[in-house]
C-alpha positions as CSV (number, residue, x, y, z in Angstrom):
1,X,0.0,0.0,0.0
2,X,1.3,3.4,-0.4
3,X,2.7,5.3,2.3
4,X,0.3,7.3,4.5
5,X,0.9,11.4,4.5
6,X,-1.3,12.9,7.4
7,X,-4.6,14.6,6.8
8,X,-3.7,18.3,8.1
9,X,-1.4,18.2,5.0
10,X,-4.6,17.5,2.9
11,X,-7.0,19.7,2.3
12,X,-7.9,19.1,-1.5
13,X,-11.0,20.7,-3.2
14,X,-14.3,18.9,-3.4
15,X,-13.6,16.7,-5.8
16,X,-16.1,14.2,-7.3
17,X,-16.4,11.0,-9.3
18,X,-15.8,9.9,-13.0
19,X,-16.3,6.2,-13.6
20,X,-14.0,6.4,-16.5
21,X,-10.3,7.8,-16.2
22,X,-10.1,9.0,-19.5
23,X,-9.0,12.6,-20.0
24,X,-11.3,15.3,-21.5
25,X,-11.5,18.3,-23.3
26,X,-9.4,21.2,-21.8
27,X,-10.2,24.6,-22.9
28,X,-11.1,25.1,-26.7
29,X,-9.9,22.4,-28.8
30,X,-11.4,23.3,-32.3
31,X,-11.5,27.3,-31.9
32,X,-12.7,29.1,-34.9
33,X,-11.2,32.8,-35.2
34,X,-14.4,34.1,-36.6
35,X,-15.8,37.5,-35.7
36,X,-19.6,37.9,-34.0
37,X,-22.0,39.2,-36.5
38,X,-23.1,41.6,-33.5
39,X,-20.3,43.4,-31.5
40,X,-19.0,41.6,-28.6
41,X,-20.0,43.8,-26.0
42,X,-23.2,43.3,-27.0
43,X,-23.2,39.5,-26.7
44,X,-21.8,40.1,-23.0
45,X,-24.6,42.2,-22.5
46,X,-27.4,40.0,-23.4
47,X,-26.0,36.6,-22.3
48,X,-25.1,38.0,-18.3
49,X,-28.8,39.2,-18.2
50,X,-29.9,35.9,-19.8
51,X,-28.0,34.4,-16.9
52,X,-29.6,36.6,-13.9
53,X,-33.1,35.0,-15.4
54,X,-31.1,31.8,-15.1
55,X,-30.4,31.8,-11.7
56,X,-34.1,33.2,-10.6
57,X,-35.7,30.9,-12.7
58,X,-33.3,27.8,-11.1
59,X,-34.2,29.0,-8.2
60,X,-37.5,28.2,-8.9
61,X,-36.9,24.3,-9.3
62,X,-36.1,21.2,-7.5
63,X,-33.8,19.0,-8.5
64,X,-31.8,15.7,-7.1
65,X,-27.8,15.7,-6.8
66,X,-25.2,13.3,-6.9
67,X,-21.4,14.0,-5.1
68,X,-18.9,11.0,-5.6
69,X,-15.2,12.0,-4.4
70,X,-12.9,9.3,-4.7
71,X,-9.0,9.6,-4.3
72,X,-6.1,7.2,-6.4
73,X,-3.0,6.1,-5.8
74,X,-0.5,6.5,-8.6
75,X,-2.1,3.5,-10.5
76,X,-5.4,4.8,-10.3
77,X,-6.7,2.4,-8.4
78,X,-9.2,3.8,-5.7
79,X,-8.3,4.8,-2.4
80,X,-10.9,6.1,-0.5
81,X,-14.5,7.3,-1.4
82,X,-17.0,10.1,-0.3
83,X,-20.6,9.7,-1.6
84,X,-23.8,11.7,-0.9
85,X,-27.1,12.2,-2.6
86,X,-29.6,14.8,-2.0
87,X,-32.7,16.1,-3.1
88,X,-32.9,20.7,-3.8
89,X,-36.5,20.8,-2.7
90,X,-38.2,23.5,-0.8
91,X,-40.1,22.5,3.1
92,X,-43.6,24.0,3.9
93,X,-43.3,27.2,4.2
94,X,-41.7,28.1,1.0
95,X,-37.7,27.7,1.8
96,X,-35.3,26.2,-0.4
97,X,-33.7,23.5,1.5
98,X,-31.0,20.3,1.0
99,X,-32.8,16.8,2.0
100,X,-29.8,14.1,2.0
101,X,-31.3,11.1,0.7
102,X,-28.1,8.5,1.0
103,X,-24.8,9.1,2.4
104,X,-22.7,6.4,3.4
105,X,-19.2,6.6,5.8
106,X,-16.9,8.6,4.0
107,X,-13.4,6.6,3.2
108,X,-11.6,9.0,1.8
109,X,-8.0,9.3,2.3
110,X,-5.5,11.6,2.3
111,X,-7.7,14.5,1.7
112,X,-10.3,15.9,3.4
113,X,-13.0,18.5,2.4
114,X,-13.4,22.4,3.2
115,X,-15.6,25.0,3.6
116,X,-14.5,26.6,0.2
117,X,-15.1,23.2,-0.9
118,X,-19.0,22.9,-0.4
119,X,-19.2,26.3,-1.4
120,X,-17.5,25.4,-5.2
121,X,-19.7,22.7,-5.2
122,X,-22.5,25.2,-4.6
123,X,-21.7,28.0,-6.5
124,X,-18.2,27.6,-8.5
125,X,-19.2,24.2,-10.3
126,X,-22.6,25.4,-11.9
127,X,-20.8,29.0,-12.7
128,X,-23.4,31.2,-13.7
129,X,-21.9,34.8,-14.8
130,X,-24.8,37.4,-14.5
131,X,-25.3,40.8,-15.2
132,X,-25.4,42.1,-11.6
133,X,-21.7,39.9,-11.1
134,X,-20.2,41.0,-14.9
135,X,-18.0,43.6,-13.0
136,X,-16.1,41.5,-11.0
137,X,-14.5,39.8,-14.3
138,X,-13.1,39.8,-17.1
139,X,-13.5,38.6,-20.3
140,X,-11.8,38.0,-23.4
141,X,-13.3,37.1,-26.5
142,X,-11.6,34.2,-28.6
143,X,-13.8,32.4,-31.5
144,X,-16.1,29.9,-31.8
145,X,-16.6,26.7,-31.7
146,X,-19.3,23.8,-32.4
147,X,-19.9,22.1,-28.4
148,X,-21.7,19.0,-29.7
149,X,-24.3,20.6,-32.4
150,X,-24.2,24.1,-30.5
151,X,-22.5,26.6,-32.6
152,X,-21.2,29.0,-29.4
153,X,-18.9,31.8,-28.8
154,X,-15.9,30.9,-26.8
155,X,-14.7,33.5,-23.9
156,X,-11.7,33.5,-21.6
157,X,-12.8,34.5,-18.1
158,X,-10.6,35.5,-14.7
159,X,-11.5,37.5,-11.9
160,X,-10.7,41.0,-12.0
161,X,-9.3,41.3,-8.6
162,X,-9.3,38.8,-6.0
163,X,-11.2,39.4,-2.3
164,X,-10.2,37.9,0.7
165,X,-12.5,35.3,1.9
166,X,-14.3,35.1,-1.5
167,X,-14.5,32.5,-4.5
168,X,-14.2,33.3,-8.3
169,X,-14.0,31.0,-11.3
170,X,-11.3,31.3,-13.6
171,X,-11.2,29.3,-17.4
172,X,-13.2,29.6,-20.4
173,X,-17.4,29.6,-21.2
174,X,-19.3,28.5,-23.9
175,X,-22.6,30.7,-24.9
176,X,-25.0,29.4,-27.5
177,X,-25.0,31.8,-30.2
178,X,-28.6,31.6,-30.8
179,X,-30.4,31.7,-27.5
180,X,-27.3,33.2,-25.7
181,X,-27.2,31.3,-23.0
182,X,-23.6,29.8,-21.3
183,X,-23.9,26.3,-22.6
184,X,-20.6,24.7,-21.1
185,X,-17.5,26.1,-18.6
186,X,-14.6,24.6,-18.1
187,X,-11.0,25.7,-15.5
188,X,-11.2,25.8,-11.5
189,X,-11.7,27.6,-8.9
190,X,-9.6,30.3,-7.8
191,X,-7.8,31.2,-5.7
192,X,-5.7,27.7,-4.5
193,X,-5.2,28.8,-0.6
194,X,-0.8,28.1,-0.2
195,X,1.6,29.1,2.3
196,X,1.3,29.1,6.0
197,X,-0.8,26.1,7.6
198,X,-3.1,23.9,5.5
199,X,-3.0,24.0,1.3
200,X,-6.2,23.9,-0.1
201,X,-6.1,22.8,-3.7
202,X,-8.8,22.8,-6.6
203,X,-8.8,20.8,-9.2
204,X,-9.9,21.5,-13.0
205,X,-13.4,20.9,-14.0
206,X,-15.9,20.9,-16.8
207,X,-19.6,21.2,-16.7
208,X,-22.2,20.9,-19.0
209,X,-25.8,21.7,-19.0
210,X,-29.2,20.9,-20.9
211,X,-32.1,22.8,-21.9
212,X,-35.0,22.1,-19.7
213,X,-38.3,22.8,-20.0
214,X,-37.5,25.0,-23.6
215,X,-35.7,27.8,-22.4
216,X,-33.3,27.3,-19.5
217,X,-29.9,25.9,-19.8
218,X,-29.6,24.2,-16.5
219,X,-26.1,22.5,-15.2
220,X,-26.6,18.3,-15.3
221,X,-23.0,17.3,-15.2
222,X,-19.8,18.4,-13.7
223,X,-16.5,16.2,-14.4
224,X,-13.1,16.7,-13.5
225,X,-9.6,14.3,-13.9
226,X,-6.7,15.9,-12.0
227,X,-3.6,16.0,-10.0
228,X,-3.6,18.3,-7.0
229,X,0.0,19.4,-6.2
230,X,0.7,20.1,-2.5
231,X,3.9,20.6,-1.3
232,X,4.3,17.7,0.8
233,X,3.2,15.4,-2.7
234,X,0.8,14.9,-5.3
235,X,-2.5,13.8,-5.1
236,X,-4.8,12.3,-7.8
237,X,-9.0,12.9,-8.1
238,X,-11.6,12.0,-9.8
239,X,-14.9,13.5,-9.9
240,X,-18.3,13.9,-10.9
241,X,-21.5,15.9,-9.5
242,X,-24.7,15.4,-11.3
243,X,-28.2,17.2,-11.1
244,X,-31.1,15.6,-12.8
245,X,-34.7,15.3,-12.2
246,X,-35.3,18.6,-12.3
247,X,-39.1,20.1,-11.7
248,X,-40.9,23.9,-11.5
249,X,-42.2,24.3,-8.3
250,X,-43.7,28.1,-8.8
251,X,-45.8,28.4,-11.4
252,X,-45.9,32.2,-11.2
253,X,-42.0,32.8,-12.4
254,X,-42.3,34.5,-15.9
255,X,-39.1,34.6,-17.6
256,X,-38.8,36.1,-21.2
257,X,-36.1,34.7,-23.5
258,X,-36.3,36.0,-26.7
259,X,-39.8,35.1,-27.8
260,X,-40.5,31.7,-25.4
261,X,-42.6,33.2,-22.2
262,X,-42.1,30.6,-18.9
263,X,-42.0,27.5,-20.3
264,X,-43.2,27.9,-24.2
265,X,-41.2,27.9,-26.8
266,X,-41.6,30.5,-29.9
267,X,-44.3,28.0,-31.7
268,X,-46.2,27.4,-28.6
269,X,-44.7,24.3,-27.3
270,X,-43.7,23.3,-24.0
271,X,-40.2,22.0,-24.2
272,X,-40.5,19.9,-26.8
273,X,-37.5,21.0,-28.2
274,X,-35.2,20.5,-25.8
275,X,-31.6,19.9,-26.7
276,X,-29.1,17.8,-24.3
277,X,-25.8,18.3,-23.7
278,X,-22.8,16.8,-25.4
279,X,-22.8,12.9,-25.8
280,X,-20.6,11.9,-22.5
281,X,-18.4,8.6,-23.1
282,X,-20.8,5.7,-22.7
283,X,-18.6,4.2,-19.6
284,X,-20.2,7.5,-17.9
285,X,-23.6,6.6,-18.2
286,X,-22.8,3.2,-16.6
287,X,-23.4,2.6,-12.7
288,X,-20.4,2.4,-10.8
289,X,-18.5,-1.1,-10.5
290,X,-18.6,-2.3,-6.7
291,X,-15.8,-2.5,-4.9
């Protein structure tokens, strides 16, 4: 067995599950230098105040979500394991509220989980980039490329300036150059915490969402396949979070995209249109071996 390093030297990022160990995209592999046929700052503008009726209108549903953490050693064989599954639902009077459905002992070793880590699972992992949250970033236009059969413009993103205490995303977003809406991110989140004490360490990650219901582009996978680098040695993840299942809970949310009003498309339909998200490798879509 490999040597054990202690835990306080450990304090890796939440990092999830992938049954397969095959590497994946990173960044924009087919770019396409092609200029907008509307001026960029004009794209930013619509697409962050798509996103702010994003987040109100996911707001608005339930949803159940998957967490698998597992850690390798250097053959990738699996270590340790954390697993939880939860249900995004809202209690009687109204508030939006985590009910955790399964969760059994956690066997991870070597690293452990953080505060900043539930909170990038929270809010870092489904990135959404809004127009009331535009100014703390910025971003760089650089093509476009096709993300399954989405034509979409590709952006570098970073944080403008960094706040103490606070979490940013830092990579590249893809927006769907018809409805303007992010369709897939992929980088980390920043900043990795060095230095004095504990290291806390995040890995890369790439998320993916779908169109639900004809007009929202909601997060259903997150994956990520990396090596986190402390000083005391490296440390190898795998990871997947998953949110499916999703349902409208108010029915008095009215969201206009374009011309599709809460839930109808342009010719009337109610999500019969919906597009999915890139094909993931079939070994994804498989249940988990047992150990």
């Amino acid at each position: 067995m490999g040597v054990m390093i202690p835990k306080k030297v450990f304090y890796a990022a939440v990092v999830l599950f992938i049954v397969s160990s095959l590497s994946f995209a990173q960044g924009p592999a087919k770019l396409r230098k092609e200029e907008p046929p509307i001026p960029v700052d004009e794209i930013i503008q619509k697409f962050t105040q798509k996103e702010k009726e994003f987040r109100t209108a996911r707001e608005n549903y339930t949803y159940h979500q998957t967490v698998r953490v597992q850690n390798l050693n250097a053959n990738d064989r699996v270590m340790g394991e954390y697993y939880v599954e939860s249900d995004i639902i809202f209690d009687s009077a109204g508030k939006r509220t985590e009910r955790i459905t399964k969760a059994p002992p956690n066997t991870l070793q070597n690293i452990q989980l953080t505060p900043e880590d539930l909170q990038d699972i929270r809010e870092i992992s489904p990135f959404v980039l809004t127009s009331d949250d535009i100014g703390k970033y910025n971003l760089k236009y650089l093509g476009k490329e096709m993300v399954d059969e989405i034509d979409s413009y590709v952006f570098d993103v970073g944080p403008k300036t960094m706040e103490k205490n606070q979490r940013y995303f830092q990579g590249q977003i893809w927006v769907d150059d018809k409805d303007l809406q992010i369709v897939k991110t992929y980088g980390k989140a920043v900043p990795d915490i060095r230095g004095k004490g504990p290291e806390n360490l995040f890995p890369r990650f790439e998320t993916y969402r779908e169109q639900i219901d004809g007009l929202y582009w909601f997060p259903t996978y997150t994956r990520a396949v990396d090596t986190l680098r402390f000083s005391s040695g490296a440390q190898r993840i795998r990871q997947i979070i998953r949110y499916d299942n999703y349902k409208k809970f108010q029915a008095d949310v009215k969201l206009t995209f374009g011309d599709a009003v809460d839930g109808q498309n342009s010719n009337g339909g109610a999500g019969s249109d919906d597009r999915k998200a890139p094909a993931l490798d079939p070994k994804l879509k498989q249940p988990p071996a047992k150990k």
